[in-house]
N, C-alpha and C positions, 0 to 999 in steps of 0.2 A: 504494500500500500504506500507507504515511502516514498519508494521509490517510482512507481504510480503518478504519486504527487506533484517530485521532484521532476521528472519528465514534462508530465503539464504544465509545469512553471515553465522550465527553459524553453516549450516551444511557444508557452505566450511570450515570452520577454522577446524573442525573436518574430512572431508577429506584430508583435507592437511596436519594435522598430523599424520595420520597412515603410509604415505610415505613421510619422509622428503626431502623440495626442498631446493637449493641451490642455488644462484645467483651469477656464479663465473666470478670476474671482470677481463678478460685476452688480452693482446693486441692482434690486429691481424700477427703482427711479429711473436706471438710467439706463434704459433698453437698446437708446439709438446706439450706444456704444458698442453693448455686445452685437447688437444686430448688423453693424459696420463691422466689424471683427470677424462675425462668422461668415459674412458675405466676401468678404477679403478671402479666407480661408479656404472655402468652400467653391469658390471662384476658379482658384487654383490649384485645386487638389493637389493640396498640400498637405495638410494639417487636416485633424478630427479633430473638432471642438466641443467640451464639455466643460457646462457649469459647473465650476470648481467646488464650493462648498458641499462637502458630502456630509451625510447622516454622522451626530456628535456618540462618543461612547464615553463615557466617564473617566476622570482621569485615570482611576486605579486602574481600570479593566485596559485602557489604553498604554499606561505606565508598565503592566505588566506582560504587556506582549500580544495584547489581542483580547478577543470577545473569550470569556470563559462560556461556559456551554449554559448555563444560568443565565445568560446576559441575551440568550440568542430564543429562551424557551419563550412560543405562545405567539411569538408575532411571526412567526413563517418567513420568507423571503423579504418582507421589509426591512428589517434588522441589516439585510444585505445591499439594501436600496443604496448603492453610493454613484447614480447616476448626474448626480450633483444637482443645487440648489442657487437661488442669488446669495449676495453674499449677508453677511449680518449689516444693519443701516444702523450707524451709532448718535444718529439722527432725531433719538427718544430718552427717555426715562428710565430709571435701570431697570424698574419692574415693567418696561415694555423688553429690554431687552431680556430679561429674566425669562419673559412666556417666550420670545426668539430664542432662547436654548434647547427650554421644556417642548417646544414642537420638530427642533432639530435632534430630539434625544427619542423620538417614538415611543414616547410612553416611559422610559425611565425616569427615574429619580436622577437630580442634579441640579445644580447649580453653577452661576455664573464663577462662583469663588473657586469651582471646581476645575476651572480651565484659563482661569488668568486672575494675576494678582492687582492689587487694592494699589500697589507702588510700586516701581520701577525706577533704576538706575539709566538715565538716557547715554551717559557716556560709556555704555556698555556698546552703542551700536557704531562708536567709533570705527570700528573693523569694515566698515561697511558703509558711512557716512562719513565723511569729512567735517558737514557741517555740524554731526552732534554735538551737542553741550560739551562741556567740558567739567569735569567735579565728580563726586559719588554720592553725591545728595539724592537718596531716593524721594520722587514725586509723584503726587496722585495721578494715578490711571485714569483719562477721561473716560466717558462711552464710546466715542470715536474709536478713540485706542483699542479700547475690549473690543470693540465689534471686528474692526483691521484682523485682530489677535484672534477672534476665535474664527474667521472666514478662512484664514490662512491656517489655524491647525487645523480645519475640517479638510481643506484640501489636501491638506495631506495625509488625512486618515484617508481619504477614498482614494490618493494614490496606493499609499498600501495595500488596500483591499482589490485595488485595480489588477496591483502584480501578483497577488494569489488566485487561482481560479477557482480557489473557493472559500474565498473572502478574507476576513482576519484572520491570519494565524494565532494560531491557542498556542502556544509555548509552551501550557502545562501538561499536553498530552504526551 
């Protein structure tokens, strides 16, 4: 079985590169973007494009490797839903974003604190931005921020789930 597995990996990873996908993270406000984007795309047979933010799993269950079998029981093929979504709009109130989790979580428990913290060090992204801040003063997380922050871990839990053929990998088995 394994080995089974391990085979159907390598030859998706190998279909998957002959046409390269994209996981493009776009609010629903702003439709003319994606819709410019995929029309570019799709123009060109080039690119497969997919709505980036995929279905959220909790940090633990994600921290640990994947959906435990508990995590997957009762909602059937849903739970595998990682054809992606818009992204989060940080555009609201935290308990607008709060229910923006609880509907990207299919019925599980969680929360926002479960996926991004309260404060943040900005000259952490020095590595990356020139213009960062400069200091180690941790400052409050807007909703902006959270929303950015959780659209981009979603996408890449449904990369994850993309490169297994059959979904998150369980670690504990």
């Amino acid at each position: 079985r394994r080995q089974q597995l391990l085979s159907r990996t390598m030859g998706s990873l190998i279909d998957a590169g002959e046409i390269p996908t994209v996981r493009v993270i776009n609010l629903r406000r702003r439709l003319d973007r994606l819709l410019d984007f995929m029309g570019c795309a799709a123009h060109k047979e080039q690119l497969i494009v997919v709505k980036g933010p995929a279905k959220l799993r909790t940090r633990k269950s994600f921290l640990s490797g994947g959906v435990r079998k508990n995590d997957t029981e009762g909602c059937g093929d849903s739970c595998l839903d990682d054809d992606g979504d818009f992204a989060f709009d940080g555009r609201c109130s935290r308990e607008e974003l709060e229910t923006q989790v609880l509907e990207h979580l299919n019925g599980k428990k969680g929360t926002l604190a479960d996926f991004v913290k309260a404060k943040w060090r900005p000259s952490d992204l020095k590595a990356f931005d020139r213009d960062a801040r400069d200091g180690f003063e941790l400052v409050p997380t807007s909703m902006t921020e959270k929303a950015c922050s959780l659209s981009h871990i979603a996408s890449w839990m449904g990369v994850e789930s993309t490169l297994s053929p059959v979904g998150p990998i369980n670690r504990d088995e």
